[in-house]
C-alpha positions in Angstrom: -40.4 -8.7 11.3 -41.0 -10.0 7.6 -40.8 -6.1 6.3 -37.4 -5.7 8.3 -36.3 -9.2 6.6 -36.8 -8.3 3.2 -35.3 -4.3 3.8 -32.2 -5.9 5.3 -32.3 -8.4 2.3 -32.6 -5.9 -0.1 -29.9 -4.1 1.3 -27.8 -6.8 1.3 -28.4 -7.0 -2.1 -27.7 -3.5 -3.4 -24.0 -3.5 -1.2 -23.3 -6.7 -3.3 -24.4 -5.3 -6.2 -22.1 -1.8 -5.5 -19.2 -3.9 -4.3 -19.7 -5.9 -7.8 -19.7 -2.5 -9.6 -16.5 -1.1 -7.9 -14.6 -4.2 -8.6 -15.6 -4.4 -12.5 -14.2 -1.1 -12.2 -10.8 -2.0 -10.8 -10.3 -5.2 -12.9 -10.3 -3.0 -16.1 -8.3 -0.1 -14.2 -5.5 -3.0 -13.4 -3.8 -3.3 -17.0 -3.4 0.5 -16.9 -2.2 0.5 -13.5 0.3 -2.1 -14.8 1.3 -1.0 -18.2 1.5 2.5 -16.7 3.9 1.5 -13.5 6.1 -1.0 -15.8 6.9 1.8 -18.3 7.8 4.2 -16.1 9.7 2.2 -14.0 11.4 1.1 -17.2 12.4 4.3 -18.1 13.2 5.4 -14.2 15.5 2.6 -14.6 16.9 3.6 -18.6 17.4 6.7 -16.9 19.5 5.7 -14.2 21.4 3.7 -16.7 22.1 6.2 -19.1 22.9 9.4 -16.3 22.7 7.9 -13.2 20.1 8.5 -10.2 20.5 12.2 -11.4 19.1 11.9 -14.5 15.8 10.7 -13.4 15.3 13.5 -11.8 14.9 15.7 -15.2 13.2 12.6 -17.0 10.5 14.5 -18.7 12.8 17.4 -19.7 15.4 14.7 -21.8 12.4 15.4 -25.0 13.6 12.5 -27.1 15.7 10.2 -25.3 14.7 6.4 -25.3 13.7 6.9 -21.5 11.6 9.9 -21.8 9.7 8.2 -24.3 9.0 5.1 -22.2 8.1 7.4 -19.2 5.6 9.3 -21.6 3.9 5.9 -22.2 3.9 5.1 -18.1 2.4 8.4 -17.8 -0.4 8.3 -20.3 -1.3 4.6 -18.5 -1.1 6.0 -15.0 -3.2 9.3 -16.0 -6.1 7.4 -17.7 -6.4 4.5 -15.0 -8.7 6.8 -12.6 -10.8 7.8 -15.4 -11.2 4.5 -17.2 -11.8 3.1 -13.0 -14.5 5.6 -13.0 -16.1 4.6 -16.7 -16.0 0.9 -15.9 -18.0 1.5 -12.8 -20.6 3.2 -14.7 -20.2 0.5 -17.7 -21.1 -2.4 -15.1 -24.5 -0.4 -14.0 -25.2 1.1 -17.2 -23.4 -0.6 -19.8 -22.9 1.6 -23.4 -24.8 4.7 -21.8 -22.8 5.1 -19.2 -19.7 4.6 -20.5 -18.7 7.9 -21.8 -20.3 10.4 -18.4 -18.6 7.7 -16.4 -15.2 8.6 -18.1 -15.5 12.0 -18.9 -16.6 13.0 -15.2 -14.0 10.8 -13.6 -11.6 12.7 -15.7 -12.7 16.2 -15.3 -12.3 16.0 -11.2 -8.7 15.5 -12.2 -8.2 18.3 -13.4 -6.7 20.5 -10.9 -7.0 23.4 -12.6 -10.6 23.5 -13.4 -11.6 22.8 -9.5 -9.6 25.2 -8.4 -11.5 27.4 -10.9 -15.0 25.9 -9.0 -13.6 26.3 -5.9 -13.3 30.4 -6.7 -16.6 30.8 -7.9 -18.1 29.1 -4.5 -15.6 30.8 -2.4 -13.8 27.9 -1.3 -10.1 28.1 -1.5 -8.3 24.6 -2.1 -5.7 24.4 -4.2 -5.7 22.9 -7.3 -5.3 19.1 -6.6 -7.5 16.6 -8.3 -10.1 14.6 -6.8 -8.3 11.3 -7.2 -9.6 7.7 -7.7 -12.6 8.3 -4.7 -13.7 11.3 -6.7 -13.7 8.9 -9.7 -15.6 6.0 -7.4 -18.6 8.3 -6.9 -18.4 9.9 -10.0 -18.8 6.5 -11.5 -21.5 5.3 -9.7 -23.7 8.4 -10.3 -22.8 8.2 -13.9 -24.0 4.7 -13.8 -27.2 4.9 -11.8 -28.1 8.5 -14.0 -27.5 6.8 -17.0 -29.6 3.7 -15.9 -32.0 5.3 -14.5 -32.5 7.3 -18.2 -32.8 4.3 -20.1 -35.4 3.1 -18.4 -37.7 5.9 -19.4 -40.3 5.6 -22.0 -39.4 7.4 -25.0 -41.4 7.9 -28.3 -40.0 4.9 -30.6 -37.9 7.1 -33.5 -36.0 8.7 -30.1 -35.0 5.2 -28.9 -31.9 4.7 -31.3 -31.0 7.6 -29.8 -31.0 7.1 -26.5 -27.7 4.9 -26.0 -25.2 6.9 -28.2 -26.7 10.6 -27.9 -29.7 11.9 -25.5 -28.6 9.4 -22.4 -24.9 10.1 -22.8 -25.7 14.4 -23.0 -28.5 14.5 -20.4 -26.3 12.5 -17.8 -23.4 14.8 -18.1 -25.6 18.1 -18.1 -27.2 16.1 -14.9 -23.8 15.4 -13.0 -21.4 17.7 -14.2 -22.7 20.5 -11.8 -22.8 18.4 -8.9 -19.3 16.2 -9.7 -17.2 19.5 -10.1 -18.9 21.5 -7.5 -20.3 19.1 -4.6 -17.7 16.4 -5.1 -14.6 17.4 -6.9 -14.0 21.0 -4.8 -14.5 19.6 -1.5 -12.3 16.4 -2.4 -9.8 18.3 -4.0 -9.7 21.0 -0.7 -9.6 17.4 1.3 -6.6 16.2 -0.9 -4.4 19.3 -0.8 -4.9 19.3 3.2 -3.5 15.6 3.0 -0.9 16.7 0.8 0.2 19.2 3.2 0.0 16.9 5.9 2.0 14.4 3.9 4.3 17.1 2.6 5.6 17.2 6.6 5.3 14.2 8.0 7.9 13.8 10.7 8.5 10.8 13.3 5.7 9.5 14.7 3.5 10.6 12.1 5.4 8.9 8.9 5.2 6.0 11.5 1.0 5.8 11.4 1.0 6.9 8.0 3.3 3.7 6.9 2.1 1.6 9.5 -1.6 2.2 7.8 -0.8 2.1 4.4 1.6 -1.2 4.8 -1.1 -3.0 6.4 -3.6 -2.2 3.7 -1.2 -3.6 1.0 -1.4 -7.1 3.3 -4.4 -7.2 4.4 -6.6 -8.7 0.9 -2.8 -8.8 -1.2 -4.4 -7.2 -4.0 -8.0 -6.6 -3.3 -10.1 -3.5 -2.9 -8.4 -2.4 0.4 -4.6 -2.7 -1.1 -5.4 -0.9 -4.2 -6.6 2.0 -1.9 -3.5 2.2 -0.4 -1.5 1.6 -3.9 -3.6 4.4 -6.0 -3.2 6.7 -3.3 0.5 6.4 -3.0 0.7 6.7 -7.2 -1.1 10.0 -7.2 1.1 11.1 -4.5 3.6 10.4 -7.2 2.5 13.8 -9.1 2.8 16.0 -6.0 6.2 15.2 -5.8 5.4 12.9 -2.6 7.9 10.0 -2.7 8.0 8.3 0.4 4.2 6.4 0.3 5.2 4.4 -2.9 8.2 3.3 -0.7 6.5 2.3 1.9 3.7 1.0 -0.5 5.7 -1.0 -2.3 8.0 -2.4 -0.1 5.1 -3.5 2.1 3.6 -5.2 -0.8 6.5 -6.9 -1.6 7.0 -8.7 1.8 4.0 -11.1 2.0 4.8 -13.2 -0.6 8.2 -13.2 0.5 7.8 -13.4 3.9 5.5 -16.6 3.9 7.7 -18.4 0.9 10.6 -17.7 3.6 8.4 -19.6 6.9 7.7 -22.1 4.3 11.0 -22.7 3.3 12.4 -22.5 6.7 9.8 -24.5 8.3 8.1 -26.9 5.6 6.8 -29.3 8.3 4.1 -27.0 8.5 2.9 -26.6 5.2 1.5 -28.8 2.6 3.6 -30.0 -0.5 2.0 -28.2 -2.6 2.8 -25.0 -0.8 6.2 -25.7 -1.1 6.3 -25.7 -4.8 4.0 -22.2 -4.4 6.6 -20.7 -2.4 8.9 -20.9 -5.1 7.2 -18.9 -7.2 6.3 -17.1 -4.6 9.7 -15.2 -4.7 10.2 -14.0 -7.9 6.4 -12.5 -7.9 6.9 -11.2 -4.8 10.6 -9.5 -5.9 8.2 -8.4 -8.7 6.2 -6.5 -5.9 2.7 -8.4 -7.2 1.3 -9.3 -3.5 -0.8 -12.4 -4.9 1.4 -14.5 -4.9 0.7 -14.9 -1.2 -2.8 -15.4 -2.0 -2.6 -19.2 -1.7 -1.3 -19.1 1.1 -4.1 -16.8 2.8 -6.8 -18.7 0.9 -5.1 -22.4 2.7 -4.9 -20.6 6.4 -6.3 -17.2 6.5 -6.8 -16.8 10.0 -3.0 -17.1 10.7 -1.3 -15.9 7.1 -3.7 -12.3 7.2 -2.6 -11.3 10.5 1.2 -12.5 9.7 1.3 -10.7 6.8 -0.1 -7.6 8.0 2.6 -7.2 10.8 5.1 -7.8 8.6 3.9 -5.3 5.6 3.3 -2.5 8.4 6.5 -2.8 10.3 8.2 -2.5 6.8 6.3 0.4 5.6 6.3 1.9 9.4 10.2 1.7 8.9 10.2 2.8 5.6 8.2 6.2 5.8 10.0 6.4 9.5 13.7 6.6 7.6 11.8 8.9 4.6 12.9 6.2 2.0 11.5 7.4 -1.6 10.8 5.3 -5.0 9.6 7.9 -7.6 8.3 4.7 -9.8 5.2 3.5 -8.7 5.7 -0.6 -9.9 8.9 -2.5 -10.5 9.7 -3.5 -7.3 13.6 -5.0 -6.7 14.1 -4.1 -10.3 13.8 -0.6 -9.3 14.9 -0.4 -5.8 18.2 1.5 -6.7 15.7 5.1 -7.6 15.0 4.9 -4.3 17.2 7.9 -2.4 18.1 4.9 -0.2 18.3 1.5 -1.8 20.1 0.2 1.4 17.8 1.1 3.3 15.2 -0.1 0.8 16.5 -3.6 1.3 16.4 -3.4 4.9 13.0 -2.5 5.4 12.1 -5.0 3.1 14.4 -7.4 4.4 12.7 -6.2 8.2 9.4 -6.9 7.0 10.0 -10.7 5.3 11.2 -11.6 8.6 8.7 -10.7 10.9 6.0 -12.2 8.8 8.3 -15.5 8.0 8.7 -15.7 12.2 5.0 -15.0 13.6 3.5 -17.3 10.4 6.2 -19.6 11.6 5.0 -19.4 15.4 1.4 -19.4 14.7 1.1 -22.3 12.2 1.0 -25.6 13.6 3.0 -28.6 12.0 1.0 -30.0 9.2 2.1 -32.9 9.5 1.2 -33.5 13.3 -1.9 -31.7 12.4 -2.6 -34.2 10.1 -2.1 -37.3 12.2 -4.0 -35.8 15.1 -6.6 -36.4 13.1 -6.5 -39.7 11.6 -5.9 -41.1 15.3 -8.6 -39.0 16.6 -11.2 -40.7 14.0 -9.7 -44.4 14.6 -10.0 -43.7 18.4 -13.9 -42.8 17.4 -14.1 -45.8 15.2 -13.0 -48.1 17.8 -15.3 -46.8 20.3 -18.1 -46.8 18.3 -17.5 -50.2 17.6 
């Protein structure tokens, strides 16, 4: 019984430890993710401005306008956040060592081209999409635990200055390389051009699911591991021409913050003061599409806000992919709603999925207030009966 103790401790322990990893990762991924998506939205929007919704069409053929530039800058930010997610993972198990197999791994299994070239020489035809941000997950953690794993042999004394700039570096790309472009990066790439077919003809009931899913996972941790899942995914769909997830993405995580800031404002009784000044805030970041501004909110109640905010962010990206609404800039939020081929529509989903999540938080939450006083007469009725 003691060995199964201390195996299920241990593993325990080494989930934490992974889960710690992946989210070093993602924290240093994030200011990409952001520069990258305000840029581009900024020149979407420049572009618009200058020609109208069809000049954002031939953005990166207009070589020298002030709009081109800026979506040259979102671009570089959004094609280096999977490979610098993938170096960071390895950095946080490695540190210096695996810094550099961790990046350059993560940023090989991008490359379309070169898988598609591994996928010939194995026989396996796939296309030429890239292995995306899981590819870069696994990557990183094999760089990582390579690299760390190397260090910790014992090496003659002139080799160890070595070690962390040269030998550990080499060996754990001529280690991982094989396996990360043939194991990993041909089968996810075959996996990824399947979903982009699927994606590619989504009709009805399927764009339904698919925004359904995806809307939910922008709700369900408003800005954890789970929504930025659903957020890279959308933003690589971006590439393939694939507009209608960012939509849905970012319409869904637009509405929790706005949604609860709505119940709160339309029912404050049941809310805290200090709420109240939150939801005001609450709006702009949530017109900003940054879903922590609910956070608060879900941290005060989370058994009621989670499962309000979920509904709401699924019916609005349900809706969304349902009417094939598109939003070729992956951040920006109500700054950029008119790229979308729809902005009324746009509004309407979002507008659709405020409202359900401002009702059911509404009808779950109790009054505060009543709340409150239920249990100061409850502990005088104890007092007095004690006594």
């Amino acid at each position: 019984m003691t060995g199964d103790n201390t195996m299920e401790g241990a593993m325990r322990s080494h989930l934490t430890s992974v889960k710690e990893h992946l989210m070093t990762g993602v924290s240093f991924m994030i200011p990409f993710v952001t520069i990258g998506g305000i840029f581009l939205a900024l020149g979407y929007a420049l572009s618009s401005f200058l020609g109208g919704p069809e000049a954002t069409r031939t953005i990166f053929e207009a070589t020298g306008r002030p709009d081109w530039f800026l979506a040259q800058i979102g671009t570089a930010g959004l094609t280096f956040m999977v490979p610098i997610l993938g170096a960071y993972i390895a950095y946080a198990i490695a540190d210096r060592p695996g810094l550099a197999p961790g990046f350059l791994l993560s940023y090989i299994i991008q490359q379309g081209d070169i898988l598609k070239a591994a996928g010939d020489v194995i026989g396996l035809q796939g296309g030429s999409a890239g292995a995306g941000y899981l590819g870069a997950l696994v990557a990183g953690l094999a760089a990582g635990y390579v690299a760390r794993w190397l260090k910790q042999r014992n090496v003659p004394e002139f080799i160890q200055p070595m070690m962390p700039v040269l030998i550990i570096p080499v060996l754990t790309m001529l280690i991982l390389s094989p396996f990360v472009i043939f194991v990993l990066g041909v089968p996810v790439a075959i996996a990824n051009a399947g979903l982009t077919s699927f994606l590619r003809g989504m009709q009805g009931g399927q764009a339904l699911l698919v925004g359904a899913i995806l809307g939910g996972m922008m709700a369900v941790d408003m800005g954890g591991p789970v929504n930025k899942v659903a957020y890279v995914f959308s933003v690589g769909l971006i590439t393939e021409q694939i507009y209608q997830p960012m939509a849905a993405v970012m319409i869904a995580g637009m509405i929790p913050p706005l949604g609860l800031a709505l119940s709160n404002f339309i029912a404050p009784q049941k809310y805290t003061a200090e709420m109240y000044e939150n939801a005001k805030s609450a709006v702009p970041l949530g017109l900003s599409f940054i879903t922590e501004g609910a956070i608060p909110y879900a941290a005060a109640d989370p058994l009621r806000v989670i499962p309000s905010a979920v509904a709401g962010s699924a019916i609005g990206g349900a809706a969304s992919m349902a009417l094939g609404v598109t939003m070729p800039a992956p951040h920006g939020g109500i700054f950029v709603f008119l790229l979308s081929d729809q902005p009324a529509m746009f509004l309407a989903c979002l507008l659709l999925g405020t409202v359900v999540t401002a009702v059911i938080a509404t009808l779950l939450k109790s009054d505060f207030e009543e709340t409150a006083g239920s249990s100061t007469t409850t502990a005088t009725a104890t007092t007095q009966a004690n006594d």
